[in-house]
C-alpha positions in Angstrom: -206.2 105.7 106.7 -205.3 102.0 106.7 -203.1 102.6 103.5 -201.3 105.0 104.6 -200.7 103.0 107.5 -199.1 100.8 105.6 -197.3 102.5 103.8 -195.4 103.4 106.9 -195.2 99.7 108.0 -198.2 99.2 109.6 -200.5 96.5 108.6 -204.1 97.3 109.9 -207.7 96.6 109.0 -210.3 99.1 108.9 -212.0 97.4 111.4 -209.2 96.9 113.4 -208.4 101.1 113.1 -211.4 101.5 114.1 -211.7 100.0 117.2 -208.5 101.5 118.1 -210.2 104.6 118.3 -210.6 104.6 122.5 -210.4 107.3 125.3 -206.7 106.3 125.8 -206.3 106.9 121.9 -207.6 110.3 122.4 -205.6 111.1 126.0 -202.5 110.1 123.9 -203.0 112.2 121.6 -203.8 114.9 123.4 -200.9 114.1 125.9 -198.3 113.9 122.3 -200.1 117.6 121.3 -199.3 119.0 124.2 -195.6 118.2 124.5 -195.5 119.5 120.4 -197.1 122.4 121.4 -193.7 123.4 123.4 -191.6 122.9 121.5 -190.3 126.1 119.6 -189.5 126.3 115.8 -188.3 129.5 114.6 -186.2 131.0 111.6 -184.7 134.7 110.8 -187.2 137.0 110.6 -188.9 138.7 107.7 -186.3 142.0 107.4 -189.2 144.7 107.6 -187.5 147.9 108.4 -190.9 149.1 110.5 -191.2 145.8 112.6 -187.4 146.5 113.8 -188.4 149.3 115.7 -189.9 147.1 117.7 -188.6 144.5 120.7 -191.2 141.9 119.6 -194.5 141.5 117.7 -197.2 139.9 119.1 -200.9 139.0 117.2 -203.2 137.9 119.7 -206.8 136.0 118.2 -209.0 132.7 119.0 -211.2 130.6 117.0 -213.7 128.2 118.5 -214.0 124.8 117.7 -218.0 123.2 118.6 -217.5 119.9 119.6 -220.6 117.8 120.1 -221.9 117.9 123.2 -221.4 114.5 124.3 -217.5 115.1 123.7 -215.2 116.6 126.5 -216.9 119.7 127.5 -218.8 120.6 124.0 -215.8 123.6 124.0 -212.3 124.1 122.5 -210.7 127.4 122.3 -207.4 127.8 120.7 -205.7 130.9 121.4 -203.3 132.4 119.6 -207.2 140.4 119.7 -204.7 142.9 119.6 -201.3 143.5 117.8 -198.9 143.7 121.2 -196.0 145.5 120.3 -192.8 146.0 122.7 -190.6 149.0 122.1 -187.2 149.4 121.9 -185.7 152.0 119.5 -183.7 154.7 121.1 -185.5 153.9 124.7 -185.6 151.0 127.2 -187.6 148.2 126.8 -189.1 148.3 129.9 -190.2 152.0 129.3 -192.8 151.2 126.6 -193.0 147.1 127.6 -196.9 146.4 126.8 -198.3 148.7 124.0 -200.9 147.9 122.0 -203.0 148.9 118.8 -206.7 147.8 119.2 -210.2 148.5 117.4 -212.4 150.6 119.6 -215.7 150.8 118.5 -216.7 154.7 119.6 -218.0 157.7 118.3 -215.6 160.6 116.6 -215.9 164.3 117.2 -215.3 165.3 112.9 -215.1 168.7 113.4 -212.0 167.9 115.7 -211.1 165.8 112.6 -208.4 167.1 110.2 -210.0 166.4 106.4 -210.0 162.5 107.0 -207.6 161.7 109.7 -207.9 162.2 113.5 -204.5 161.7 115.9 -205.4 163.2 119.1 -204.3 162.3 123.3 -207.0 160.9 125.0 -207.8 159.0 128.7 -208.6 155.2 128.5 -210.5 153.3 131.1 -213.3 154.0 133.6 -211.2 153.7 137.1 -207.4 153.2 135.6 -206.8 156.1 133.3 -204.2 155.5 130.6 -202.8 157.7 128.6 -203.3 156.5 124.3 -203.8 158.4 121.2 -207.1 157.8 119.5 -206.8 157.1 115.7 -209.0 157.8 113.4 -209.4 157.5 109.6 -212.7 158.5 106.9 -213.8 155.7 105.1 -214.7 155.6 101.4 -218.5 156.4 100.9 -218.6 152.7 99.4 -217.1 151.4 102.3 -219.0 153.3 104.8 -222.4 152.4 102.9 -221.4 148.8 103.2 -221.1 149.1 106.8 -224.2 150.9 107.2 -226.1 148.0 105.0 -225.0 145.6 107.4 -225.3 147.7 110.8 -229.2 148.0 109.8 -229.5 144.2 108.8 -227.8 143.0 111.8 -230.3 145.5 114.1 -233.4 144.5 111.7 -232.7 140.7 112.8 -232.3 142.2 116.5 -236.0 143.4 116.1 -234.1 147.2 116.7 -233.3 150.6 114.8 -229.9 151.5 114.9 -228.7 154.7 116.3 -227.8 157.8 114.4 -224.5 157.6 115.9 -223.7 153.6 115.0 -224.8 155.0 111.6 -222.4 157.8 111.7 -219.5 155.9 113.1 -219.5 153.6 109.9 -217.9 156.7 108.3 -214.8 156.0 110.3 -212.4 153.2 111.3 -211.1 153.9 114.9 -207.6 152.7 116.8 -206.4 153.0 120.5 -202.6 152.7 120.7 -200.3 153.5 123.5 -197.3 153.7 121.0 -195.8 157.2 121.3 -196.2 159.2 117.9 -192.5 159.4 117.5 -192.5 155.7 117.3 -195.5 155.1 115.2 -197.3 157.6 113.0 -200.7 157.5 112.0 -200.7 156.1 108.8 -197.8 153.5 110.0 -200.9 152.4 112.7 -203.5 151.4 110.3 -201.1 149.4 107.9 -199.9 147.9 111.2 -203.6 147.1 112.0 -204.0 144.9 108.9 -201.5 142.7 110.2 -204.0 141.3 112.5 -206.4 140.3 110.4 -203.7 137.5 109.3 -204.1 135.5 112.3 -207.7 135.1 111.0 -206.3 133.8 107.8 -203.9 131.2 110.0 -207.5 130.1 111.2 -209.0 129.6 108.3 -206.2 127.5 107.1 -206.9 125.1 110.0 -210.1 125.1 109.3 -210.6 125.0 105.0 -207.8 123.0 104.2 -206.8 121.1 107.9 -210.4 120.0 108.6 -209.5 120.6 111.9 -213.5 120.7 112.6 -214.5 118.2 110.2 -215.9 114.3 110.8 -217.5 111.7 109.8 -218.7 109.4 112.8 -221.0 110.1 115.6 -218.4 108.2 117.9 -217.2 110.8 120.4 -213.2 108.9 121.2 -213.1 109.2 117.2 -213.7 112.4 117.2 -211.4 113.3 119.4 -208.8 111.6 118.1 -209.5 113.4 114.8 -209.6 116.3 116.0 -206.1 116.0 118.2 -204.5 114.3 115.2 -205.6 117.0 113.1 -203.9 119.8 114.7 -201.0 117.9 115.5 -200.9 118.0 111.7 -201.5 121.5 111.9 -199.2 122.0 113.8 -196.3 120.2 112.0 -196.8 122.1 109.0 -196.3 125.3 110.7 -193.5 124.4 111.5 -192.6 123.3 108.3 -194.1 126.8 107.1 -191.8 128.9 110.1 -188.6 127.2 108.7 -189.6 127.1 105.1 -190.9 130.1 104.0 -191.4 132.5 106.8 -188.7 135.0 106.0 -190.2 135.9 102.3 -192.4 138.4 102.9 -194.6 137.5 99.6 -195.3 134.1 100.4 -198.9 132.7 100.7 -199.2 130.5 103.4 -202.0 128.9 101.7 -200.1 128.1 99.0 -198.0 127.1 100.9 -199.8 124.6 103.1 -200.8 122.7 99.6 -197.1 122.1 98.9 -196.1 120.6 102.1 -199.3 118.4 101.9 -198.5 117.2 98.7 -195.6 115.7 100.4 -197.4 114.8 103.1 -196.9 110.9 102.7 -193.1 111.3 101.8 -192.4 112.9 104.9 -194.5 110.5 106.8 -192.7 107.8 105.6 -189.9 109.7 106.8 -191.0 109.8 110.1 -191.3 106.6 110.1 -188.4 105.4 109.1 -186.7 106.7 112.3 -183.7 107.6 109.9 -182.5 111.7 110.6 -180.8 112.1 107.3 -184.3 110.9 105.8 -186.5 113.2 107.2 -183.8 115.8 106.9 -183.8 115.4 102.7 -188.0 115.4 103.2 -187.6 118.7 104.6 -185.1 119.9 102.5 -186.8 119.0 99.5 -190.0 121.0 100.4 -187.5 123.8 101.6 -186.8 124.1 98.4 -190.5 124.0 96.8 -191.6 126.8 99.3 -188.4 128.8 98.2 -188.6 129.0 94.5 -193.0 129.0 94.8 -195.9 130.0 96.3 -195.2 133.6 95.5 -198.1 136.2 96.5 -199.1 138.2 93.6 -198.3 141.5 93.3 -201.6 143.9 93.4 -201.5 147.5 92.4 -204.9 148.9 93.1 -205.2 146.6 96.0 -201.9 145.7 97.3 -200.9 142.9 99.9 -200.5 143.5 103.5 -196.9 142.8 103.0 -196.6 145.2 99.8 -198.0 148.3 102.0 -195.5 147.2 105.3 -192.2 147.2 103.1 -193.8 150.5 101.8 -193.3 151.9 105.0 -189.4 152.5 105.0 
């Protein structure tokens, strides 16, 4: 820490760093997180024929950070667990404005069950009843098996016997959405669904390669000055990420993130120097990188998320 300090001018000892490392440390930080959290960075979208039938596309998730217990209040929660989607193709936004795809964990009816899919009307809720569709889809037997492996393993630590109908409901994934069927078909749904699960990836990203939950010292202003700093980091880079590389479909973000910490300490300096056209060619340069790399690879037997949504044309 204390050379890259100084490699942005500032002379420091670790000792002298170290003690630096106060509540008002931490409330600054916090305080500069905060204001960087409003600001808004955003680039043309990926053109993905099936998302344009849409107003907007919202993925909702959070992670939990475990602070220790001496810290703030031992909690953080970053939210960022549903895919919200706001329809406006051929009909008024307001019409359709809040519908949703979510994972319901229920039982199926198979013999109402065409071969292996199930797209029926049903009523949602126990005092406000909403009209949805239920979605349903057979799993492969090695898929199912898996599920049932882990149902009984999770029950067995539980000191309990799982049901015949937990058992049987590992055969099937099953969806809630209040997205007409002439907006969204079945199939459409569960590629949809995957999208989700990349907001788990985003977290993992913080988490593997940002450290965002990672320290060294037992000293609790520290701590929390890591931890601010670290997703003000975070944060930067997905900005970095939005404008650099967001519109390719095929780009790994993880991939990505190891480019723009590679020049991590050129666009510090940067920063530092106070100079726009500066940071501007330290942007432009890992523009560039992130254009012409970081390229998914393309999967036949499994394909990407992205591979199945341009599929869907």
């Amino acid at each position: 820490m204390t050379q890259t300090a100084a490699s942005i001018g500032i002379e420091i000892s670790p000792q002298g760093l170290d003690y630096r490392f106060t509540k008002e440390a931490s409330e600054c930080l916090f305080e500069t997180l905060s204001v960087a959290a409003g600001a808004l960075i955003c680039d043309n979208p990926v053109a993905i024929p099936i998302l344009r039938r849409f107003h907007s596309v919202y993925i909702q998730d959070s992670s939990v950070v475990v602070l220790p217990d001496d810290v703030c209040v031992g909690l953080i929660q970053i939210c960022l667990s549903v895919v919200l989607i706001k329809a406006s193709i051929n009909k008024s936004v307001d019409e359709y404005k809040g519908q949703s795809i979510v994972r319901l964990k229920s039982s199926v009816d198979e013999h109402k069950a065409h071969k292996d899919k199930l797209d029926m009307p049903i009523l949602l809720g126990l005092k406000e009843r909403m009209h949805c569709r239920m979605l349903a889809r057979s799993l492969p037997e090695e898929v199912a098996k898996e599920r049932r492996r882990k149902i009984r393993a999770d029950a067995s630590r539980r000191g309990k016997t799982p049901s015949k109908s937990q058992l049987k409901l590992a055969n099937w994934t099953i969806i809630v959405t209040s997205v007409p069927q002439e907006l969204l078909t079945l199939d459409e749904a569960f590629v949809l669904l995957r999208v989700r699960f990349k907001i788990e990836l985003l977290f993992k990203l913080w988490k593997s390669h940002g450290k965002i939950d990672d320290w060294r010292t037992e000293k609790p202003f520290r701590i929390l000055c890591e931890f601010y700093a670290k997703l003000l980091a975070m944060l930067i880079q997905h900005w970095i990420l939005l404008s650099g590389c967001w519109r390719f479909p095929n780009r790994s973000i993880v991939k990505a993130s190891k480019t723009v910490q590679k020049h991590a300490q050129n666009l510090a300096v940067a920063f530092a120097s106070r100079c726009r056209e500066r940071l501007s060619e330290a942007l432009e340069v890992i523009g560039r990188c992130l254009a012409f790399g970081c390229r998914l690879n393309k999967r036949e037997k499994k394909p990407n998320t992205y591979q199945l949504l341009l599929e869907l044309t």
